[in-house]
N, C-alpha and C positions, 0 to 999 in steps of 0.2 A: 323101700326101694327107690326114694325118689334121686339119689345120688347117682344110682345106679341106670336110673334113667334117663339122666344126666349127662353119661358116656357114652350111652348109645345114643342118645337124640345129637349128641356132637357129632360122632363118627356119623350116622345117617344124614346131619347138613351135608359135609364131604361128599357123602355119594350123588347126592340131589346136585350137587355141585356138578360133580363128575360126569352126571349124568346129564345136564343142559348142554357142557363142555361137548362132549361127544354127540351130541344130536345136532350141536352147531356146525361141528363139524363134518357131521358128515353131508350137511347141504352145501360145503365148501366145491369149489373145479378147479383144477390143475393146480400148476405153481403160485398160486395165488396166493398177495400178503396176509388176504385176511386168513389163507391154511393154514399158512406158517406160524401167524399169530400163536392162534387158537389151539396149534400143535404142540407148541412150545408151554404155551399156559396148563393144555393138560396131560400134560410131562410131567413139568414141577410138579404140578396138584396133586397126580395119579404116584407118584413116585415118591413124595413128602410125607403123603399118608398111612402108609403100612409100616412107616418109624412110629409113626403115633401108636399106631394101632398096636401095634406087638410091642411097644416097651408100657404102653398105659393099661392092655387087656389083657392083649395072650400071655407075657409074661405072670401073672396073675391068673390066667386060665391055666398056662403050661404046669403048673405045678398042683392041681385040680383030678385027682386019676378019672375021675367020671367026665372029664371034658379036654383030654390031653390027645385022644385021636382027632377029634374034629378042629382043633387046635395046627397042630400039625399038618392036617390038610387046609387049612386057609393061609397058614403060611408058605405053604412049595404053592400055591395057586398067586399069592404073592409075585412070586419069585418066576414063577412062569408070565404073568401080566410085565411086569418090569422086561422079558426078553423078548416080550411082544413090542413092545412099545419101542426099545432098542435095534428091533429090526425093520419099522416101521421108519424112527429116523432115519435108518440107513438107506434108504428105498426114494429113487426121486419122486418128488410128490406127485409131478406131470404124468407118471407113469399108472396102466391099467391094473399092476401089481401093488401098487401103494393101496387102490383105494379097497382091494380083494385082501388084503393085509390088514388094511383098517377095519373091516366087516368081522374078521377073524377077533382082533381086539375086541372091536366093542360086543361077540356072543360071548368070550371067554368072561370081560369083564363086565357086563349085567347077571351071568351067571354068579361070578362070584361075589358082588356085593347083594344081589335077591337071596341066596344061599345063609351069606350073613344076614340080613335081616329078618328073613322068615325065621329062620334053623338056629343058627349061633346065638344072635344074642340075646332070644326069650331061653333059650336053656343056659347061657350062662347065667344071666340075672338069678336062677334058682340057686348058685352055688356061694352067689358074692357076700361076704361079711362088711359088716361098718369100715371092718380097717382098709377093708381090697380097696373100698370106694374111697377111701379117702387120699389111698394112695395113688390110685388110676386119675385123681383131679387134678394130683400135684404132677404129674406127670406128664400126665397131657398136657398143661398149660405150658410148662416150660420144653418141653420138645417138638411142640407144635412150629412153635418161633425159631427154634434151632431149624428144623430138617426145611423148611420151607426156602432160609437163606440158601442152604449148599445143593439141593436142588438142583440137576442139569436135563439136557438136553445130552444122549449119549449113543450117538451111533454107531450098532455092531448088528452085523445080519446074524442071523438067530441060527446058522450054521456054525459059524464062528464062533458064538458064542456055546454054543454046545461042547464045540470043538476043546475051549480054549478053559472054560469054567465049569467045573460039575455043579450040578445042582448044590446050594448053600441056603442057607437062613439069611432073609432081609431084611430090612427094613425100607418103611416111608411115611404130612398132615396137611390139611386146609392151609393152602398159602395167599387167595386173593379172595377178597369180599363180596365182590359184584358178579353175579349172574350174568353172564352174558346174553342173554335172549331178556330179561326183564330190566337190565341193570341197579335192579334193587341190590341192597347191602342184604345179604346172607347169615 
């Protein structure tokens, strides 16, 4: 399984990532450069990642029957983080609504990435063969570098977005090196 252990310990740098990202943040006040910054970097991150994820695992899980519900729910929990994050941009930052928005974010998304690490990816390691992993490596590497370039910053209030887009399948990987609170390389 070391292959296999391989793609989860990738995917879990991401959230360790995500997760400084978001703690940094949220010591952040008002319209402040260093919000903005730090808003923006974990946007790409959070939004780059679940491309990884769902073309290098789930794709690989989705066709798995013993792992194809919990699959599916990490995907729309995806896709629910992305219209958090979306309406998050949308929201001046100065405002007491951004940072009750941002609270909302960061329970939806430690739920979901604790949920993956506990729950998800010790049961999928049970179902992976030689070949999943060797495809989930080649995969990763090359879409990690893709989703990280096109990566935005995309403001819609989560009304709107409801309004406008039914729930769909997304994607998003790791796009900067350095921890913010340590500035070590990652």
């Amino acid at each position: 399984m070391t292959a296999s252990f391989d793609i989860f310990g990738r995917l879990i740098m991401d959230h360790e990532l995500h997760r400084d990202l978001i703690d940094a943040l949220g010591e952040t006040h008002g319209e402040s450069e260093q919000r903005a910054e730090l808003f923006e970097r974990l946007t790409k991150e959070v939004k780059s990642h679940p491309a990884v994820e769902e073309h290098a695992l789930y794709s690989t899980m989705m066709r798995k029957p013993e792992t194809t519900d919990e699959t599916r729910h990490s995907v729309a929990e995806h896709q629910e983080i992305e219209e958090l994050l979306n309406d998050l941009a949308a929201t001046p930052m100065a405002s007491g609504a951004w940072m009750t928005k941002f609270r909302t974010l960061r329970e939806r998304y430690f739920h979901h990435i604790d949920e993956e690490e506990r729950e998800n990816f010790p049961d999928y390691a049970r179902y992976l063969t030689a070949e999943d992993e060797a495809h989930m490596r080649a995969v990763f590497e090359r879409r990690k570098r893709a989703e990280c370039a096109e990566a935005e910053v995309t403001p819609e209030l989560l009304e709107d977005a409801k309004a406008e887009h039914p729930r769909q399948a997304w994607s998003f990987p790791f796009c900067a090196l350095i921890s913010p609170r340590s500035g070590a390389a990652t």
